[in-house]
C-alpha positions as CSV (number, residue, x, y, z in Angstrom):
1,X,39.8,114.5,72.0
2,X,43.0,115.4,73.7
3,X,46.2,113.3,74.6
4,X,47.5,112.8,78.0
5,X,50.3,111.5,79.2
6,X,51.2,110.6,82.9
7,X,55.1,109.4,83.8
8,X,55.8,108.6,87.0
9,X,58.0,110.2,89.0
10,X,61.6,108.4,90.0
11,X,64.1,108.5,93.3
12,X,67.1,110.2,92.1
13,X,66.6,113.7,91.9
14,X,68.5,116.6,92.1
15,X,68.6,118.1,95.8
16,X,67.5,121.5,94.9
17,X,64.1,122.9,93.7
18,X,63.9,123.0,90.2
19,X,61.1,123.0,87.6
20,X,59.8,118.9,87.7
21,X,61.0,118.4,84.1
22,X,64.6,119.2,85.5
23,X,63.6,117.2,88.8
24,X,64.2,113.7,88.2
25,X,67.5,112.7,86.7
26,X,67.6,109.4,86.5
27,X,68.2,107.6,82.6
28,X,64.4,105.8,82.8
29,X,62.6,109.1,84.0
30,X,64.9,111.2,81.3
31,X,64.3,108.1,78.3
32,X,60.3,108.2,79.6
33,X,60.3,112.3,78.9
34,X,62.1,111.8,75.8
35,X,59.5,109.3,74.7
36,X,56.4,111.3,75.3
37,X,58.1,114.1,74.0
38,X,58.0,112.0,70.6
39,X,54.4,111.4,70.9
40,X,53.8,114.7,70.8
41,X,50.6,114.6,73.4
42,X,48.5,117.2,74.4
43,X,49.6,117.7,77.9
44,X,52.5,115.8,79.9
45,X,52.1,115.4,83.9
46,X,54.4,113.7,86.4
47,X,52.5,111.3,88.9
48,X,54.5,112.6,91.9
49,X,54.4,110.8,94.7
50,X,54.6,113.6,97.0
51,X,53.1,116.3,95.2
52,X,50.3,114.4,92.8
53,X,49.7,115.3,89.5
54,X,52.8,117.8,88.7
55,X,53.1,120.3,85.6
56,X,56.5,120.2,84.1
57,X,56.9,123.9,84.4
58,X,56.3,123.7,88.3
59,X,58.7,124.1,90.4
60,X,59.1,121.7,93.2
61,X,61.2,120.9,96.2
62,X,63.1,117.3,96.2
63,X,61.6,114.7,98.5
64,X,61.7,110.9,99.7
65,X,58.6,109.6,98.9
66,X,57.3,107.0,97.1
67,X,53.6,105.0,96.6
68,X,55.7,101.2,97.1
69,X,55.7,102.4,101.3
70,X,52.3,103.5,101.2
71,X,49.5,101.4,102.3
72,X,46.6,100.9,100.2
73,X,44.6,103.7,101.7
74,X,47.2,106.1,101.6
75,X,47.3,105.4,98.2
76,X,43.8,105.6,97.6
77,X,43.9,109.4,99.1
78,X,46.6,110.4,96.7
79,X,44.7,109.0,93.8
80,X,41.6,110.9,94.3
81,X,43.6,114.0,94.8
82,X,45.1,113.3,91.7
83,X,42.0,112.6,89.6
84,X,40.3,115.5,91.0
85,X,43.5,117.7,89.8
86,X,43.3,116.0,86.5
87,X,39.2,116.3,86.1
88,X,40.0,120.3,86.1
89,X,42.6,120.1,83.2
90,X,40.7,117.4,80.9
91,X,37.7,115.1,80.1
92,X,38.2,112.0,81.6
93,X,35.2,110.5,79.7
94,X,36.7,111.4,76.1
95,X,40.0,112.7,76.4
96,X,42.9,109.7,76.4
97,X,45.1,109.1,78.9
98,X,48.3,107.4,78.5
99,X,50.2,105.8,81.3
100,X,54.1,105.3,81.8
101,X,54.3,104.9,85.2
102,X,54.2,101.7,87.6
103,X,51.4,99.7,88.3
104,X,50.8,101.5,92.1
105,X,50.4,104.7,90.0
106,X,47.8,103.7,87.5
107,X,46.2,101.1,89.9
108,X,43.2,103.9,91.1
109,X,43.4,105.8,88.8
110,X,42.5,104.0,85.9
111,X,38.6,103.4,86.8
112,X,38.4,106.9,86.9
113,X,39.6,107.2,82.8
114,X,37.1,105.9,80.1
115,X,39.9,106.4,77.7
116,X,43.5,104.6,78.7
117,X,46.5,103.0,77.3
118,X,49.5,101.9,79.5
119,X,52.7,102.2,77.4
120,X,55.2,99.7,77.8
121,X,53.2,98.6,80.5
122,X,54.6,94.6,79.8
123,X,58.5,95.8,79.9
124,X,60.5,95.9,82.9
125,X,62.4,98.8,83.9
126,X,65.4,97.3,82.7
127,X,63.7,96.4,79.1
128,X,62.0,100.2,79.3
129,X,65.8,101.6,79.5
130,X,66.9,99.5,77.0
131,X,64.2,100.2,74.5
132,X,64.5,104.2,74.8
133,X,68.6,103.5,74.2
134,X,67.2,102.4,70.9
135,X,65.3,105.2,70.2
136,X,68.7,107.0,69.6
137,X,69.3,105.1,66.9
């Protein structure tokens, strides 16, 4: 069984293409990287809302997109493309996936996953900043 983990992607960003990793420079996307990083999962993906499931290697353009002007269908269209992107890089029956990422993220995607956790799902932003502050020590 592998280890997944999905972080959603965040409005600042720099306004050049870059690799996604380098993408997104606000404090909760960098403390949410940080974090996976110390899981040590399998494989890390950005839920972009532009670009779907993103490779931190790849090389993207900036945008202005994001799921919370979507409507529900629109939505709905970006999950499957997502799922059917993530079905070609894992087992969504056995493999576990672990979500750090808003609720309009995970919302279709999760009855696609036999196997999910959503981390920090019951902090706020706010708290979510505050708790990967602590992880410095």
């Amino acid at each position: 069984m592998k280890t997944i983990v999905l972080i959603g992607c965040v409005k600042t960003k720099l306004d050049r293409k870059s690799k996604a990793e380098e993408l997104y420079t606000s404090d909760l996307f960098k403390g949410r990287l940080k974090y996976t990083r110390m899981l040590r999962p399998d494989y890390i993906y950005i839920l972009s809302a532009k670009y779907g499931l993103v490779d931190l290697k790849q090389e993207i353009e900036p945008y202005d997109k994001t799921l919370k002007t979507m409507t529900a269908i629109e939505i709905k269209k970006w999950a499957d493309d997502v799922i059917n992107k993530l079905r070609k890089k894992v087992d969504l029956k056995k493999d576990k996936v672990l979500f750090l990422c808003g609720e309009k993220y995970r919302k279709y995607l999760i009855p696609h996953i036999a196997n999910y956790e959503v981390l920090l799902g019951n902090l706020s932003q706010g708290k979510q900043l505050q708790f990967f502050k602590n992880l410095d020590g």
